[in-house]
Jmol script that loads the backbone (N, CA, C; Angstrom):
load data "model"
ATOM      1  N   UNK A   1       6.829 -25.847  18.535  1.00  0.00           N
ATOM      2  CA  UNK A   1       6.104 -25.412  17.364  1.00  0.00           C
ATOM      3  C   UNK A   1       6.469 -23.950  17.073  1.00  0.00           C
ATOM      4  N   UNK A   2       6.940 -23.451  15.682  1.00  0.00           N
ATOM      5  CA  UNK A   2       7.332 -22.157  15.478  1.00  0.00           C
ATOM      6  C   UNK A   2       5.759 -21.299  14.637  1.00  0.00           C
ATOM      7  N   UNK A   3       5.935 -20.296  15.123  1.00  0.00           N
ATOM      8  CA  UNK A   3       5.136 -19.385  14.394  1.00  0.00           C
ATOM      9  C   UNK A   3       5.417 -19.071  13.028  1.00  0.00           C
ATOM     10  N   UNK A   4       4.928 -18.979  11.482  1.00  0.00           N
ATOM     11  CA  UNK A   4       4.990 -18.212  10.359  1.00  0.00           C
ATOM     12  C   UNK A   4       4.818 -16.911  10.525  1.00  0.00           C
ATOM     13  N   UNK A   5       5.584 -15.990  10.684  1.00  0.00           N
ATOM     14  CA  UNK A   5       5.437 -14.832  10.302  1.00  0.00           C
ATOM     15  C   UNK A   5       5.119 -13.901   8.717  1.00  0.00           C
ATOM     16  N   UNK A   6       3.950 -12.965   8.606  1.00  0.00           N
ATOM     17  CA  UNK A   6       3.971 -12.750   6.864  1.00  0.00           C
ATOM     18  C   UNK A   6       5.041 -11.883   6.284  1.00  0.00           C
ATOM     19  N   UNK A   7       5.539 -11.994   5.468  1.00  0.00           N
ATOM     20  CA  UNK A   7       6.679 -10.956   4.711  1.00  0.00           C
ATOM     21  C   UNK A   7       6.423 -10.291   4.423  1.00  0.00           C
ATOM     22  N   UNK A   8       4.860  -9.639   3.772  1.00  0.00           N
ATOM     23  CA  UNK A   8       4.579  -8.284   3.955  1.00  0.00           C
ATOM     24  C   UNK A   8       3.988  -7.556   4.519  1.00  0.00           C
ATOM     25  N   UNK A   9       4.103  -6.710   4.606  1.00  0.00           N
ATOM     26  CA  UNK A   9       3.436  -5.895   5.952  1.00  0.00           C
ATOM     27  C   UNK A   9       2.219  -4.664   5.202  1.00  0.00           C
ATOM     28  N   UNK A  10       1.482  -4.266   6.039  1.00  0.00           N
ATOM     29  CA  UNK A  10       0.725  -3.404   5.622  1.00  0.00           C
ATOM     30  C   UNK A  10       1.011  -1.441   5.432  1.00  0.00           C
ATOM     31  N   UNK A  11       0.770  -0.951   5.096  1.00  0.00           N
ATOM     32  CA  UNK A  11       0.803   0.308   4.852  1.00  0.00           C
ATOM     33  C   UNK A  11       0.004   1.277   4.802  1.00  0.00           C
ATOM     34  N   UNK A  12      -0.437   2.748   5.561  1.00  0.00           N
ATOM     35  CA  UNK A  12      -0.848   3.527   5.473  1.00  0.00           C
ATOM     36  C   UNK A  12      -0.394   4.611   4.247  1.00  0.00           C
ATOM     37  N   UNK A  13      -0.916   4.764   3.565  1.00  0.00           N
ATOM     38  CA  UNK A  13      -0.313   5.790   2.648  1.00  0.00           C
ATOM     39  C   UNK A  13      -1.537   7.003   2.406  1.00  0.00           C
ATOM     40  N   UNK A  14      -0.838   8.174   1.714  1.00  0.00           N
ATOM     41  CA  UNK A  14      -2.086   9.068   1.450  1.00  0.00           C
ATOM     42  C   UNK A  14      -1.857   9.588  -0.031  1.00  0.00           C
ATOM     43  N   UNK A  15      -2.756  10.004  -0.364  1.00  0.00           N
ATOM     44  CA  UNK A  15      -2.980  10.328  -1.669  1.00  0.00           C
ATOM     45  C   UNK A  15      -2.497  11.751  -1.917  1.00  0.00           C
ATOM     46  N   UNK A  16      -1.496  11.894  -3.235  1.00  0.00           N
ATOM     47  CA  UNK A  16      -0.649  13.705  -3.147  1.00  0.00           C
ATOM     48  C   UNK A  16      -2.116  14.350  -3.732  1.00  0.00           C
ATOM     49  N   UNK A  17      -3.063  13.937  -4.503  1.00  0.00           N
ATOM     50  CA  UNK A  17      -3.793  14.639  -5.332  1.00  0.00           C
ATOM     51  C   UNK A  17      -5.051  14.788  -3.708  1.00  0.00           C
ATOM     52  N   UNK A  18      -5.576  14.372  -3.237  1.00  0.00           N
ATOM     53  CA  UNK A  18      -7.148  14.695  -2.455  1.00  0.00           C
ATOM     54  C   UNK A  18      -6.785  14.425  -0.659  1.00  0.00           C
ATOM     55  N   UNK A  19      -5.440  14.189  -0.713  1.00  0.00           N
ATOM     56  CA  UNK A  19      -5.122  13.927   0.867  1.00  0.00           C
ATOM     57  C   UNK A  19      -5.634  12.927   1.621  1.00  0.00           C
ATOM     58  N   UNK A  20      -6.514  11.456   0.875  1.00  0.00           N
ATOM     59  CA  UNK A  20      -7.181  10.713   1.739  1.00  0.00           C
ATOM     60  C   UNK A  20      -5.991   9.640   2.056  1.00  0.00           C
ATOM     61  N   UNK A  21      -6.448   9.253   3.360  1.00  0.00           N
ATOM     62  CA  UNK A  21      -5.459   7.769   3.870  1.00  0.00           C
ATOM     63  C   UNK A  21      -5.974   6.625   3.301  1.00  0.00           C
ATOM     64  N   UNK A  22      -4.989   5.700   3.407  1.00  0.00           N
ATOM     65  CA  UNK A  22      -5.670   4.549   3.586  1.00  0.00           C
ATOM     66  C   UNK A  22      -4.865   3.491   3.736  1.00  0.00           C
ATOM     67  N   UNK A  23      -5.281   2.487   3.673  1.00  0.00           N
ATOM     68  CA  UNK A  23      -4.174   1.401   4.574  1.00  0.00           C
ATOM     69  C   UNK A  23      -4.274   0.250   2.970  1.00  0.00           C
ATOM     70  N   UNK A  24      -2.928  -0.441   2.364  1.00  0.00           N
ATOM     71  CA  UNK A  24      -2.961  -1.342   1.458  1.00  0.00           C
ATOM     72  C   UNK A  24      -2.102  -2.063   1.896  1.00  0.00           C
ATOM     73  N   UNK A  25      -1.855  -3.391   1.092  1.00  0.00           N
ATOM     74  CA  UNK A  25      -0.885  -3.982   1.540  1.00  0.00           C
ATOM     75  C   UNK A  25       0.816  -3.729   0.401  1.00  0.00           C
ATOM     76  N   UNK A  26       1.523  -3.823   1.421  1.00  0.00           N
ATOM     77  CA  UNK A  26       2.950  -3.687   0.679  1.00  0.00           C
ATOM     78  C   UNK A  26       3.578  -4.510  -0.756  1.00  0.00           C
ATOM     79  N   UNK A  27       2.636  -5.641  -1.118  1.00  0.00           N
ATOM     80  CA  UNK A  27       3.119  -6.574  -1.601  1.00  0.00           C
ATOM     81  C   UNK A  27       1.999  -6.548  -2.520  1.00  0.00           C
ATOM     82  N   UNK A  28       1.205  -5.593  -3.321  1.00  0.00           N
ATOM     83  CA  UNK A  28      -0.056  -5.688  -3.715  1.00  0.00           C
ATOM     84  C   UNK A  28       0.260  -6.285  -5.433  1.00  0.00           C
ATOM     85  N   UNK A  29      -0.915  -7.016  -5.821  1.00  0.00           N
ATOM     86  CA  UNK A  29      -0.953  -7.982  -7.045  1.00  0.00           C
ATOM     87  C   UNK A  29      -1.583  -7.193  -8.332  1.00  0.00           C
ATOM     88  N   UNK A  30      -2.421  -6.126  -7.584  1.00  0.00           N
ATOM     89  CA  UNK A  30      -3.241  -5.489  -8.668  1.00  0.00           C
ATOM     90  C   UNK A  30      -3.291  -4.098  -8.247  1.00  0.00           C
ATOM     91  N   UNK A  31      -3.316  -2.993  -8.986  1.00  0.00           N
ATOM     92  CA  UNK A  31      -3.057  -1.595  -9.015  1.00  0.00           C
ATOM     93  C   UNK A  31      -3.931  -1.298  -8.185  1.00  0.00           C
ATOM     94  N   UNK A  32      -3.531  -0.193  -7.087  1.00  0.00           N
ATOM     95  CA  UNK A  32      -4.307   0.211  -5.977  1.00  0.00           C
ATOM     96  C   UNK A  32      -4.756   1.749  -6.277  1.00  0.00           C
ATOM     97  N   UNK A  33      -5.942   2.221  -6.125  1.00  0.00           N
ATOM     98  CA  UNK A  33      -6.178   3.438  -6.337  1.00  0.00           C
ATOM     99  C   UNK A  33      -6.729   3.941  -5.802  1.00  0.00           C
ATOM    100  N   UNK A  34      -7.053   5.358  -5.090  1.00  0.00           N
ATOM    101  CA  UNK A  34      -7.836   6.341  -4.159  1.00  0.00           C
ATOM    102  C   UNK A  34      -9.159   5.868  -4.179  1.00  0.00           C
ATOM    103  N   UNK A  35      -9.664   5.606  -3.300  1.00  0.00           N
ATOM    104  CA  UNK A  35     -11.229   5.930  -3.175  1.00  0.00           C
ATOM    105  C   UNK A  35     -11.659   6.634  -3.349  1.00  0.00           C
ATOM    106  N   UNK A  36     -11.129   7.930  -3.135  1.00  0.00           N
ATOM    107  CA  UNK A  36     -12.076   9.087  -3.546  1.00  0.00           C
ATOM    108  C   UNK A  36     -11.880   9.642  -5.198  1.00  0.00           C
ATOM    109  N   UNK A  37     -10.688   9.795  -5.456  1.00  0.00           N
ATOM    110  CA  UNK A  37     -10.208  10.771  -6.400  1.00  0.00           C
ATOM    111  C   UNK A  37      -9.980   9.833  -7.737  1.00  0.00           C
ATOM    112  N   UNK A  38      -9.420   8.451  -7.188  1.00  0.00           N
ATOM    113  CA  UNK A  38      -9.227   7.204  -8.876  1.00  0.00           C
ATOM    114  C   UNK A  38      -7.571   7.699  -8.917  1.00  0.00           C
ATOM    115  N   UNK A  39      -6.825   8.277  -7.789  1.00  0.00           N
ATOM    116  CA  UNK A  39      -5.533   7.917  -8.481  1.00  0.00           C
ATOM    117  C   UNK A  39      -4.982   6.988  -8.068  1.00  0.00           C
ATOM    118  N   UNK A  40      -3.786   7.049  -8.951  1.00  0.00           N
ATOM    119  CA  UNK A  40      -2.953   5.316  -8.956  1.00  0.00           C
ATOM    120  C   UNK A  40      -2.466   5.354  -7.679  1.00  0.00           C
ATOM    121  N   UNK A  41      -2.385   4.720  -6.543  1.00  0.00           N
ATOM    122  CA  UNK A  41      -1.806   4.794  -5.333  1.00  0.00           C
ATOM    123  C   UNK A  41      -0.486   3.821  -5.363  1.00  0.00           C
ATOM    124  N   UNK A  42      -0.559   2.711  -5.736  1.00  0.00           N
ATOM    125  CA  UNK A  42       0.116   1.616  -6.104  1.00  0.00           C
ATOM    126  C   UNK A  42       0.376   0.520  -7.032  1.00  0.00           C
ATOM    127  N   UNK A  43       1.464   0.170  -7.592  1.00  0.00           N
ATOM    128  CA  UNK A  43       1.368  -0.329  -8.645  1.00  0.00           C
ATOM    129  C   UNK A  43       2.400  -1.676  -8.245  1.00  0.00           C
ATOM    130  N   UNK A  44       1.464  -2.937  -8.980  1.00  0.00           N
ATOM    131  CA  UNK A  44       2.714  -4.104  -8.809  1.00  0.00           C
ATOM    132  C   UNK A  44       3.885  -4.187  -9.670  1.00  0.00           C
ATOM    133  N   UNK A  45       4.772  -4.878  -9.061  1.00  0.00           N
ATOM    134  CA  UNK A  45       5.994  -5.408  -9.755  1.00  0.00           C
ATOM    135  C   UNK A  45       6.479  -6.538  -9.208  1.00  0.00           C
ATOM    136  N   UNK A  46       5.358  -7.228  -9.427  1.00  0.00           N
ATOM    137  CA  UNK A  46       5.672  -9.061  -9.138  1.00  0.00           C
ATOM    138  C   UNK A  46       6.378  -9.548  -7.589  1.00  0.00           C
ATOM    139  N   UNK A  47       7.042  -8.024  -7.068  1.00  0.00           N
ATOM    140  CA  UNK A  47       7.097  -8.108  -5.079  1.00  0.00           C
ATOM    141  C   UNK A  47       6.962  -7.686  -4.461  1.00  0.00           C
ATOM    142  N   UNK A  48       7.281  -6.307  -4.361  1.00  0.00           N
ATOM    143  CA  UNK A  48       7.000  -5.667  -3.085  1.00  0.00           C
ATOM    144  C   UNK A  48       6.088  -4.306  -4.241  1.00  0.00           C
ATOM    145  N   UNK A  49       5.302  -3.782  -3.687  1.00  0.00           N
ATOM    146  CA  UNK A  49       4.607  -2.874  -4.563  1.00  0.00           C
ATOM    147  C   UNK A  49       5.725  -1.046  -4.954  1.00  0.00           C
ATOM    148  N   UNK A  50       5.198  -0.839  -6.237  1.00  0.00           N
ATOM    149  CA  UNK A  50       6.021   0.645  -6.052  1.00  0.00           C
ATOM    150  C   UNK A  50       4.211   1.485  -5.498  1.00  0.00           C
ATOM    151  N   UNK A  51       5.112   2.286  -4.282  1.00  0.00           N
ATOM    152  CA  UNK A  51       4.189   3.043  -3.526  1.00  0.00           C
ATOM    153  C   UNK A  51       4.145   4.384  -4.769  1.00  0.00           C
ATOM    154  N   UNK A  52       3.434   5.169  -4.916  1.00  0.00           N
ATOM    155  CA  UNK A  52       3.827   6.325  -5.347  1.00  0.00           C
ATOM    156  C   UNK A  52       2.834   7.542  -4.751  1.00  0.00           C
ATOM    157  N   UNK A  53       2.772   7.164  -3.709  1.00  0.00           N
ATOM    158  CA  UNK A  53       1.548   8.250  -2.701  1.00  0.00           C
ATOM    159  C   UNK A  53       2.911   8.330  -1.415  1.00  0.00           C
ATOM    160  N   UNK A  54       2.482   9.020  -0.635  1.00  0.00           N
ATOM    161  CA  UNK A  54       3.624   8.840   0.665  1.00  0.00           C
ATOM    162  C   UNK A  54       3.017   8.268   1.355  1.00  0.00           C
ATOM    163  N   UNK A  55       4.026   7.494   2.010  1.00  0.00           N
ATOM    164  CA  UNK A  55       4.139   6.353   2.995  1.00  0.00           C
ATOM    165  C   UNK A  55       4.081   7.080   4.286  1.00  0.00           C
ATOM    166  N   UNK A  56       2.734   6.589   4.965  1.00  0.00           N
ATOM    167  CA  UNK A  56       3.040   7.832   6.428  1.00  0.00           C
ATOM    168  C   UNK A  56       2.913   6.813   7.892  1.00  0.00           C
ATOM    169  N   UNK A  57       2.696   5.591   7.534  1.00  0.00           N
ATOM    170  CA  UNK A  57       3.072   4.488   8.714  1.00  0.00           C
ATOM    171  C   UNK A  57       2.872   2.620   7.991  1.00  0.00           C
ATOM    172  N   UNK A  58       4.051   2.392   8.409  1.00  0.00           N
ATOM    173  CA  UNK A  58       3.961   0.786   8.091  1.00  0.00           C
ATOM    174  C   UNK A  58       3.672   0.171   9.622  1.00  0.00           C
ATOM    175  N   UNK A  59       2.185  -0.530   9.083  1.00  0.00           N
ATOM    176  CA  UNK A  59       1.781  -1.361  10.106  1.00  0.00           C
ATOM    177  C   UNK A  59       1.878  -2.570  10.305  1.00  0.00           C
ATOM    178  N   UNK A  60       2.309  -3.282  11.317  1.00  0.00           N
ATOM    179  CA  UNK A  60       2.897  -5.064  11.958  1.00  0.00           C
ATOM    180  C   UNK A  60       1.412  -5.500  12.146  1.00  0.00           C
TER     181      UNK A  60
END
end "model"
wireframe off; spacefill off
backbone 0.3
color backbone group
């Protein structure tokens, strides 16, 4: 019996505007935004997400 592994992986990123972390997924469907501050953290494009915060650990 083989295992499924998922194709996307998760992500820590932080916000350039208020410095908060937070963890989304790489592959996100709907626009991701700061908790604290409302900025755009991530935006879809039907596969892998455009990050536009920095990427400071991809988590397995």
């Amino acid at each position: 019996m083989t295992t499924v592994e998922p194709k996307g992986k998760f992500i820590k990123v932080r916000c350039s505007k208020c410095k908060n972390e937070q963890i989304t997924f790489g592959k996100t469907t709907t626009e991701v935004k700061c908790l604290v501050c409302g900025k755009e953290l991530c935006e879809p494009t039907g596969g892998k997400s455009r990050v536009k915060a920095r990427i400071l650990e991809v988590l397995n």
